[in-house]
N, CA, C and O atoms as a printed pandas DataFrame, in Angstrom:
     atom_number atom_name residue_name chain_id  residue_number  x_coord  y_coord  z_coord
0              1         N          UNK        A               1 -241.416   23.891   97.035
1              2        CA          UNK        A               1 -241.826   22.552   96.655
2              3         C          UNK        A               1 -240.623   21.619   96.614
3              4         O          UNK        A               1 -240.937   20.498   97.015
4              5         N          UNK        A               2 -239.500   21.713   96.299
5              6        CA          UNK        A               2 -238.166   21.085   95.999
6              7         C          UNK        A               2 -238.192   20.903   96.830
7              8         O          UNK        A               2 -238.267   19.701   97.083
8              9         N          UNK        A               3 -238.158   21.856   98.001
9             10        CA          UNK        A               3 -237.306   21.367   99.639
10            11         C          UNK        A               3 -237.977   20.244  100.106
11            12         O          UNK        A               3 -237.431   19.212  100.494
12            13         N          UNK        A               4 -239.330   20.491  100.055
13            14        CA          UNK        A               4 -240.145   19.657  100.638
14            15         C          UNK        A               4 -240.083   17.996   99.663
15            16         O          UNK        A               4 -239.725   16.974  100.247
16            17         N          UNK        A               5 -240.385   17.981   98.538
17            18        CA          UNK        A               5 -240.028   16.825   97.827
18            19         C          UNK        A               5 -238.581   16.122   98.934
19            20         O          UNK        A               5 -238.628   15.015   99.470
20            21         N          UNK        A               6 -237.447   17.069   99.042
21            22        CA          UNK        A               6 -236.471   16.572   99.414
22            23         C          UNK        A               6 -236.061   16.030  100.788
23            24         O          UNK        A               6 -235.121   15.360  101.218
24            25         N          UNK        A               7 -237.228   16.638  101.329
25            26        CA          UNK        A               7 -237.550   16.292  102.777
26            27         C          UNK        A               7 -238.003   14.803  102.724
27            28         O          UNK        A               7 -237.366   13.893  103.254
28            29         N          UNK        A               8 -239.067   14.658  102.092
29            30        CA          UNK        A               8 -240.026   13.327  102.378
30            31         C          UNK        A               8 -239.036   12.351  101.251
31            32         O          UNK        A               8 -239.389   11.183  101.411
32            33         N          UNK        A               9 -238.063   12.428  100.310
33            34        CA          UNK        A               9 -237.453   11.976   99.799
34            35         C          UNK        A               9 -236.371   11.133  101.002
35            36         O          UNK        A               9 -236.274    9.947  101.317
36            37         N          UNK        A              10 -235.743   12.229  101.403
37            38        CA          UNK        A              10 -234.974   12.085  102.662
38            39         C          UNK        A              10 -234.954   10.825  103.477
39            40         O          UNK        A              10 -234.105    9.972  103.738
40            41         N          UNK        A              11 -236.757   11.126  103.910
41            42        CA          UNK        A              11 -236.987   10.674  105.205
42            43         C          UNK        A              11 -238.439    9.299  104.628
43            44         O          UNK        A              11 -239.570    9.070  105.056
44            45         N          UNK        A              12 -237.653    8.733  103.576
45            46        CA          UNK        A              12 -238.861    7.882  103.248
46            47         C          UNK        A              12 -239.973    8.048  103.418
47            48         O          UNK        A              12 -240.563    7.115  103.962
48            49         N          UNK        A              13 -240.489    8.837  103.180
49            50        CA          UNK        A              13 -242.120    9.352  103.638
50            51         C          UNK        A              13 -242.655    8.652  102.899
51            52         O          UNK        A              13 -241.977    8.355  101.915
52            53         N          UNK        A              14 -243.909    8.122  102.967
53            54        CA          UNK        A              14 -244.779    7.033  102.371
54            55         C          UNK        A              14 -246.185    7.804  101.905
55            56         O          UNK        A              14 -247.170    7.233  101.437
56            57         N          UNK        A              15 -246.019    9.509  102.189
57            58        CA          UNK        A              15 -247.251   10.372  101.393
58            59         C          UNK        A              15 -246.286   11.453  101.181
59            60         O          UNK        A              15 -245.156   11.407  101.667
60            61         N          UNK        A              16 -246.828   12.696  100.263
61            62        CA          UNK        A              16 -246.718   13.668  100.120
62            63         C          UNK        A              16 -246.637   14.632  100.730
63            64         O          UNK        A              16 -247.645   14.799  101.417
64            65         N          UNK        A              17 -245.624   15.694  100.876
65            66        CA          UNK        A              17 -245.475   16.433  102.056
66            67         C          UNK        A              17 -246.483   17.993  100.849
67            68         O          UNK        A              17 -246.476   18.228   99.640
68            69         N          UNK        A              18 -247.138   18.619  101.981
69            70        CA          UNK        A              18 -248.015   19.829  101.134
70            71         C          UNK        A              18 -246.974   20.811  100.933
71            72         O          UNK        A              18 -246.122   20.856  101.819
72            73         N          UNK        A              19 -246.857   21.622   99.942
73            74        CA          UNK        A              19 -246.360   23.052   99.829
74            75         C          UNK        A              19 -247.889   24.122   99.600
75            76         O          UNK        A              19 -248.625   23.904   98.637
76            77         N          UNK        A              20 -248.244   25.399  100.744
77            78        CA          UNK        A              20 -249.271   25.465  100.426
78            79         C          UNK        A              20 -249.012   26.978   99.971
79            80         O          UNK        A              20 -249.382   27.914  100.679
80            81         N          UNK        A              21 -248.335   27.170   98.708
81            82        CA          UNK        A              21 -247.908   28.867   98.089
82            83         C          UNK        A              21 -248.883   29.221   98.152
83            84         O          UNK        A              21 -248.583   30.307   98.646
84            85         N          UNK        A              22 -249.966   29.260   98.069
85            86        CA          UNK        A              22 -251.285   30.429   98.092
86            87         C          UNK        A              22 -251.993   30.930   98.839
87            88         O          UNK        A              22 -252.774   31.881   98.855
88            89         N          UNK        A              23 -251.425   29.710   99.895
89            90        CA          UNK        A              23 -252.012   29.908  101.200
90            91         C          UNK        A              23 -253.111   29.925  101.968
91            92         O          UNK        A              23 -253.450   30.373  103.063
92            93         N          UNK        A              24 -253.791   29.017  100.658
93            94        CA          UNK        A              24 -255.683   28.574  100.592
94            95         C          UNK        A              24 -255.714   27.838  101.842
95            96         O          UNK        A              24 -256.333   28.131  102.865
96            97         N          UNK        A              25 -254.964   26.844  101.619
97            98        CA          UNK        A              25 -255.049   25.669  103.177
98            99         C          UNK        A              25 -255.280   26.746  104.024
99           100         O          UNK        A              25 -256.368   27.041  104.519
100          101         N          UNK        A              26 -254.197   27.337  104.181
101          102        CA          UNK        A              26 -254.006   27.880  105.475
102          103         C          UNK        A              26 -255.087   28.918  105.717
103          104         O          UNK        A              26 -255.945   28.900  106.599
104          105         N          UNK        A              27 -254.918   29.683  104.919
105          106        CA          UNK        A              27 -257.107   30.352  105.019
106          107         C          UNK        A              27 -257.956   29.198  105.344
107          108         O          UNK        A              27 -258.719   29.213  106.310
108          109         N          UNK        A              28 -257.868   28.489  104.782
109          110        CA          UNK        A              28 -259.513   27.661  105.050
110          111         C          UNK        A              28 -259.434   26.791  106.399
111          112         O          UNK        A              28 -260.475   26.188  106.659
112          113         N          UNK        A              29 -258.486   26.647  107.197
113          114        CA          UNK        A              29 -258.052   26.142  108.241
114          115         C          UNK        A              29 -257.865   27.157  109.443
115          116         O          UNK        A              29 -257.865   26.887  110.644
116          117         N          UNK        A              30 -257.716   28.295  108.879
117          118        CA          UNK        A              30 -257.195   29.376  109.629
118          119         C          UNK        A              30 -255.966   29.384  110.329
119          120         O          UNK        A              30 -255.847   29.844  111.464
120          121         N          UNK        A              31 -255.098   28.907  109.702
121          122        CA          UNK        A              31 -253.910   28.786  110.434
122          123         C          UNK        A              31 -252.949   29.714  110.450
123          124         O          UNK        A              31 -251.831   29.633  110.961
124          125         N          UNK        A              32 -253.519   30.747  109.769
125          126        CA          UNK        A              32 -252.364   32.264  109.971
126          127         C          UNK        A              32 -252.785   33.149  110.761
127          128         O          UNK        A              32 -253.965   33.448  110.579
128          129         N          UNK        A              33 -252.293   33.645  111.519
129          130        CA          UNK        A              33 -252.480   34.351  112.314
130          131         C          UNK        A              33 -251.701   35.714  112.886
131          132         O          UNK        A              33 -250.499   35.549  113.096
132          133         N          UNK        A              34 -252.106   36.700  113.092
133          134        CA          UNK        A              34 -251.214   37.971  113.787
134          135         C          UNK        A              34 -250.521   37.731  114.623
135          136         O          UNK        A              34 -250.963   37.155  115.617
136          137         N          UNK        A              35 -249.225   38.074  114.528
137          138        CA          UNK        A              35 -247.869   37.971  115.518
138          139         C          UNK        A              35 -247.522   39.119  115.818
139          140         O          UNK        A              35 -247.436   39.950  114.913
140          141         N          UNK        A              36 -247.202   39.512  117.278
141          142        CA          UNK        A              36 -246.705   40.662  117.760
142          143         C          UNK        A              36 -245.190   40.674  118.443
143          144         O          UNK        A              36 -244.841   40.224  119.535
144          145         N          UNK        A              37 -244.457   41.310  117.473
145          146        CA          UNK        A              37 -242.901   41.124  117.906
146          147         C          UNK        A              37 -242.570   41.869  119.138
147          148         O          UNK        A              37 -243.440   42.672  119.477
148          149         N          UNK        A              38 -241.704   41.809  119.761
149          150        CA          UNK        A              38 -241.451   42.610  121.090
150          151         C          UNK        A              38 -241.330   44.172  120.502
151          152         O          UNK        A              38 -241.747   44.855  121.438
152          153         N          UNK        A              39 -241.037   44.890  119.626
153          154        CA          UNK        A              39 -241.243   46.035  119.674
154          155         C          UNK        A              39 -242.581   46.490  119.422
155          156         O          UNK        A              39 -242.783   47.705  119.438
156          157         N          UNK        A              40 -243.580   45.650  119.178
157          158        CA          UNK        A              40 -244.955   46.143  119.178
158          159         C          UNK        A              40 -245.371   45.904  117.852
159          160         O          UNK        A              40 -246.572   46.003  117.599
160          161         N          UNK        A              41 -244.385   45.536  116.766
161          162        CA          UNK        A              41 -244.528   45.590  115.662
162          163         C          UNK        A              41 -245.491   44.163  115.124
163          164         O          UNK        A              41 -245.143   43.069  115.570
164          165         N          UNK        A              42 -246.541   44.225  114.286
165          166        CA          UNK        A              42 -247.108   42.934  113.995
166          167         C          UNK        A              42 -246.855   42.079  112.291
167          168         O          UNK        A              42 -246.853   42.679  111.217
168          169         N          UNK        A              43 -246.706   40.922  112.435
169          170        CA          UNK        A              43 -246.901   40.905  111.354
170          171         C          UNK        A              43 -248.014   39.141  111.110
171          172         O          UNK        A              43 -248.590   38.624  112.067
172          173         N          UNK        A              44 -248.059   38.528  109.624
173          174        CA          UNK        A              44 -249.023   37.350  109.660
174          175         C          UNK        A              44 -247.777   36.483  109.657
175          176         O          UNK        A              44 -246.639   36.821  109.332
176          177         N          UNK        A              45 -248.309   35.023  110.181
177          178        CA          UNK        A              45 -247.120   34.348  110.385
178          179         C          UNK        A              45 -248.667   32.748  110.634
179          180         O          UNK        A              45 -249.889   32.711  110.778
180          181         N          UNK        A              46 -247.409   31.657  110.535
181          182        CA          UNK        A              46 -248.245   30.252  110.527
182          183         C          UNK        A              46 -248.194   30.197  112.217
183          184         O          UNK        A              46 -247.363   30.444  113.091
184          185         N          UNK        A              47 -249.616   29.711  112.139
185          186        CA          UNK        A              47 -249.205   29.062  113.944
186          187         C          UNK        A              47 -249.770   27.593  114.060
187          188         O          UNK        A              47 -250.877   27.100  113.845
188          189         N          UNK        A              48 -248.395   27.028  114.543
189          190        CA          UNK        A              48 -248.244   25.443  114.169
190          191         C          UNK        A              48 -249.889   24.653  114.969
191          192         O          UNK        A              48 -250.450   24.946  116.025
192          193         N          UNK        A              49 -250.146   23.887  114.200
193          194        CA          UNK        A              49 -251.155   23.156  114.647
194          195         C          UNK        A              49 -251.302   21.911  114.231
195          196         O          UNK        A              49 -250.583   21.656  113.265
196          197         N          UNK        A              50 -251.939   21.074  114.585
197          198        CA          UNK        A              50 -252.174   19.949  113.913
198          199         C          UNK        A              50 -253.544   19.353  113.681
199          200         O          UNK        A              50 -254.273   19.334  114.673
200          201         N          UNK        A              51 -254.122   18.769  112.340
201          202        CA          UNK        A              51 -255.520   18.445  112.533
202          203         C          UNK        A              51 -255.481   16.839  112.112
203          204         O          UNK        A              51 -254.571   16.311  111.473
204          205         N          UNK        A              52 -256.421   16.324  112.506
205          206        CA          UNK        A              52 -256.388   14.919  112.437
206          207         C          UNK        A              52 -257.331   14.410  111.686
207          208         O          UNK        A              52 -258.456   14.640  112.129
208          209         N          UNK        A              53 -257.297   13.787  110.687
209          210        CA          UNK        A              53 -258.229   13.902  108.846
210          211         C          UNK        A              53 -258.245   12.306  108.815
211          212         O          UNK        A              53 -257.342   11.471  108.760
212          213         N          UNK        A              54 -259.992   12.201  108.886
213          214        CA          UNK        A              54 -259.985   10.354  108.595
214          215         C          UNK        A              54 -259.909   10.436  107.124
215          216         O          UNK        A              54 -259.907   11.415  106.379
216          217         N          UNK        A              55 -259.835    8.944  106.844
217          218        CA          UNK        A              55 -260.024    9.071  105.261
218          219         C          UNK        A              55 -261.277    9.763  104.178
219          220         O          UNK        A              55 -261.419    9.810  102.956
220          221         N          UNK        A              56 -261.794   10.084  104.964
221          222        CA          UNK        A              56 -263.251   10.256  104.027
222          223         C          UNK        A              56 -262.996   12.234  104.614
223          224         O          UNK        A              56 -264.053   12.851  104.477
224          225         N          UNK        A              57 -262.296   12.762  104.948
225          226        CA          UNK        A              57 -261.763   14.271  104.560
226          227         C          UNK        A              57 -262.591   14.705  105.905
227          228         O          UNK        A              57 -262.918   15.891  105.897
228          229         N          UNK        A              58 -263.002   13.930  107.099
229          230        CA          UNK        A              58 -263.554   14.397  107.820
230          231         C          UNK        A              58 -262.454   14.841  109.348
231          232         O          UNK        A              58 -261.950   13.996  110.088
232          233         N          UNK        A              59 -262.322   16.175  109.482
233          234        CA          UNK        A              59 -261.804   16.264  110.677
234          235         C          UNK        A              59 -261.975   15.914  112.112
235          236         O          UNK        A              59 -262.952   16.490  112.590
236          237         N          UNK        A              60 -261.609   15.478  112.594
237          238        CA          UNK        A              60 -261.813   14.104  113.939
238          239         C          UNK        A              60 -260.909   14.905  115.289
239          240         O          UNK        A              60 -261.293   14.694  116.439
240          241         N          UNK        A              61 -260.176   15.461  115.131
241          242        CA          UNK        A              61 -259.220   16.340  116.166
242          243         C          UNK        A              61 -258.890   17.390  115.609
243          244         O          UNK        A              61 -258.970   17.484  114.384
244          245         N          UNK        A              62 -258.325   18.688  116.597
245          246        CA          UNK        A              62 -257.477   19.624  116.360
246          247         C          UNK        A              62 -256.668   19.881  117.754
247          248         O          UNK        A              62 -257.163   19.953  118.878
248          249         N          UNK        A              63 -255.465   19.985  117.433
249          250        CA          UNK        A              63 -254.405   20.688  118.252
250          251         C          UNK        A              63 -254.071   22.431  117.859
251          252         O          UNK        A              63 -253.239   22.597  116.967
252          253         N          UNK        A              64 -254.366   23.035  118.161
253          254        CA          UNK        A              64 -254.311   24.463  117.728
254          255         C          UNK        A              64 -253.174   25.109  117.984
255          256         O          UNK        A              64 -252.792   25.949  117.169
256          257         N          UNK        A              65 -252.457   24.859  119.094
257          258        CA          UNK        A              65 -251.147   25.733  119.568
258          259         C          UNK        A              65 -250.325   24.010  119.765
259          260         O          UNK        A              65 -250.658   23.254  120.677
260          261         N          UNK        A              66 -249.414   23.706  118.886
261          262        CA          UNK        A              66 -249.013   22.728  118.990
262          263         C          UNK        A              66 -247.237   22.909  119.987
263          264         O          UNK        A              66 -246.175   23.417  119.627
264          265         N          UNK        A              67 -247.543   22.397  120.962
265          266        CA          UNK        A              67 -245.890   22.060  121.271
266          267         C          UNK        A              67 -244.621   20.846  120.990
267          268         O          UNK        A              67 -244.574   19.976  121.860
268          269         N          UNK        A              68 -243.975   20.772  120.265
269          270        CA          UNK        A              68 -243.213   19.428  119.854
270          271         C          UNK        A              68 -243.327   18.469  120.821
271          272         O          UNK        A              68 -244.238   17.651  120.690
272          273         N          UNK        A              69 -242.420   18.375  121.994
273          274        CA          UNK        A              69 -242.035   17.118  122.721
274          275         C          UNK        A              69 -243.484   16.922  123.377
275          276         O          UNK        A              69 -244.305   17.586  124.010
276          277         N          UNK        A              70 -243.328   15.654  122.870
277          278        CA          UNK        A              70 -245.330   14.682  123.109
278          279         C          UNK        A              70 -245.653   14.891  122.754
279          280         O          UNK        A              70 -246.803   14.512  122.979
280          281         N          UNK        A              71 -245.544   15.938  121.391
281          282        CA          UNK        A              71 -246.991   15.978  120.211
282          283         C          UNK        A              71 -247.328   14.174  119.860
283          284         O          UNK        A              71 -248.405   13.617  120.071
284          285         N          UNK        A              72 -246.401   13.694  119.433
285          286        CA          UNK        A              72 -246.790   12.812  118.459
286          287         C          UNK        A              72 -247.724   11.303  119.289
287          288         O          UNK        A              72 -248.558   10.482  118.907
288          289         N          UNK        A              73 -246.794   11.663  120.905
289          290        CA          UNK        A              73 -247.950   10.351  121.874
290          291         C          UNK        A              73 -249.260   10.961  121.952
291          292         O          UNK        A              73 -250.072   10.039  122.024
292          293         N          UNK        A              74 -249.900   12.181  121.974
293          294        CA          UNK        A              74 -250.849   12.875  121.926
294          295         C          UNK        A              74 -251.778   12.622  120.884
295          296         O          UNK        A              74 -252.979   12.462  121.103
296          297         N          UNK        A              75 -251.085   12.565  119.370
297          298        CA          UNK        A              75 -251.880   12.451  118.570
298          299         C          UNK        A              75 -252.053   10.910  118.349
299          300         O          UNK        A              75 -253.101   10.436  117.910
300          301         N          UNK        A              76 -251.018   10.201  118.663
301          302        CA          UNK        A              76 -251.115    8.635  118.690
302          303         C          UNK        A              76 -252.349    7.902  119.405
303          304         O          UNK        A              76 -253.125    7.087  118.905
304          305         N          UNK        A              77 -252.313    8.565  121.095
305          306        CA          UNK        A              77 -253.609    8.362  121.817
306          307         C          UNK        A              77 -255.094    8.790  121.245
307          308         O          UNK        A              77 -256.136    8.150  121.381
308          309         N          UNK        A              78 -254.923    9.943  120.624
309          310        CA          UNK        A              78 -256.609   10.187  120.450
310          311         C          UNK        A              78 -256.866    9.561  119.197
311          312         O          UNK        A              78 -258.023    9.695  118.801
312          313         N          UNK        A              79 -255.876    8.734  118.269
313          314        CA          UNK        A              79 -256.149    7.859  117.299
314          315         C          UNK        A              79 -256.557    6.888  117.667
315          316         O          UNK        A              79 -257.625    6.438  117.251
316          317         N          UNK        A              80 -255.901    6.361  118.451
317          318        CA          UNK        A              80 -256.211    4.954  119.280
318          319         C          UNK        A              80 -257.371    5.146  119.697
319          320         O          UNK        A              80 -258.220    4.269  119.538
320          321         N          UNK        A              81 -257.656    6.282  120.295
321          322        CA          UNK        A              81 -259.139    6.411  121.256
322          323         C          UNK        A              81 -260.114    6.110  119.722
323          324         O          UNK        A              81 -260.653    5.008  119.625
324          325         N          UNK        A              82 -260.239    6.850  118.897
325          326        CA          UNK        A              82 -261.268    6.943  117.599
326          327         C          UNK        A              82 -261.429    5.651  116.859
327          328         O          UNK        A              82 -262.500    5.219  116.432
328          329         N          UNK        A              83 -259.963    4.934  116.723
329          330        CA          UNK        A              83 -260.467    3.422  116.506
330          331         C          UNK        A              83 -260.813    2.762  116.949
331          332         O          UNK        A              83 -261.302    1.776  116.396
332          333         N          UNK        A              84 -260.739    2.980  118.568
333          334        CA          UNK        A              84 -261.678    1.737  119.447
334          335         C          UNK        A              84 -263.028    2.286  119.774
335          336         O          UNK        A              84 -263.795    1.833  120.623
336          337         N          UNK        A              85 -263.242    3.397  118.937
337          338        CA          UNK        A              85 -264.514    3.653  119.317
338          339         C          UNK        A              85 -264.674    4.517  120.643
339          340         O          UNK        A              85 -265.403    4.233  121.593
340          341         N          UNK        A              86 -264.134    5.242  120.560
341          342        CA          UNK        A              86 -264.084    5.771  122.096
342          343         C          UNK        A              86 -263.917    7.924  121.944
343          344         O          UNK        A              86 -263.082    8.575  121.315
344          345         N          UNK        A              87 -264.651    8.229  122.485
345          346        CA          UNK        A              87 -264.300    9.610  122.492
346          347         C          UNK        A              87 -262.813    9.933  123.046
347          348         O          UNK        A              87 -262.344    9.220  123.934
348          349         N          UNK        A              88 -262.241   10.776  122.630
349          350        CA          UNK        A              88 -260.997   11.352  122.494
350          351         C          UNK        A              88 -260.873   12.375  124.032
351          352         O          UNK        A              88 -261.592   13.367  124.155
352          353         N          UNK        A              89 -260.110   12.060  124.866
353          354        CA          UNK        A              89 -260.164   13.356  126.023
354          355         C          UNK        A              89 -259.340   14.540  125.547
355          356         O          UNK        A              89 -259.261   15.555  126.239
């Protein structure tokens, strides 16, 4: 929780960054998932995603296997698409 306070402290963040210790989010989202290391060995691990939450708690997008460079024009466009009224490609 500190780090994260210190993150959005940091970086002027204008909301709350989540710490999710219990790991409910991430159950109820399903965002953990089995990882298989090169020796065969598995273990649970986060797999980055992103979901896109109007105000009223309704999910509107998901990115499931997220890659950094152009995430953020990606999620910028299918915002744009949802406020003009427009389905999302």
């Amino acid at each position: 929780m500190a780090s994260h306070e210190s993150f959005a402290r940091e970086l002027q963040l204008p909301f709350p960054i989540l710490a999710d210790t219990d790991e409910a989010l991430c159950n109820a989202y399903g965002t953990l998932v089995e990882r298989v290391a090169q020796d065969g060995s598995t273990s649970i691990g986060l797999q980055r995603c992103t979901f896109l939450i109007d105000p009223s708690g309704v999910v509107r997008h998901v990115w499931p296997k997220v890659s950094v460079p152009g995430h953020a024009v990606d999620v910028l466009s299918v915002l744009h698409a949802l406020i003009a009224g427009k389905q999302p490609e």
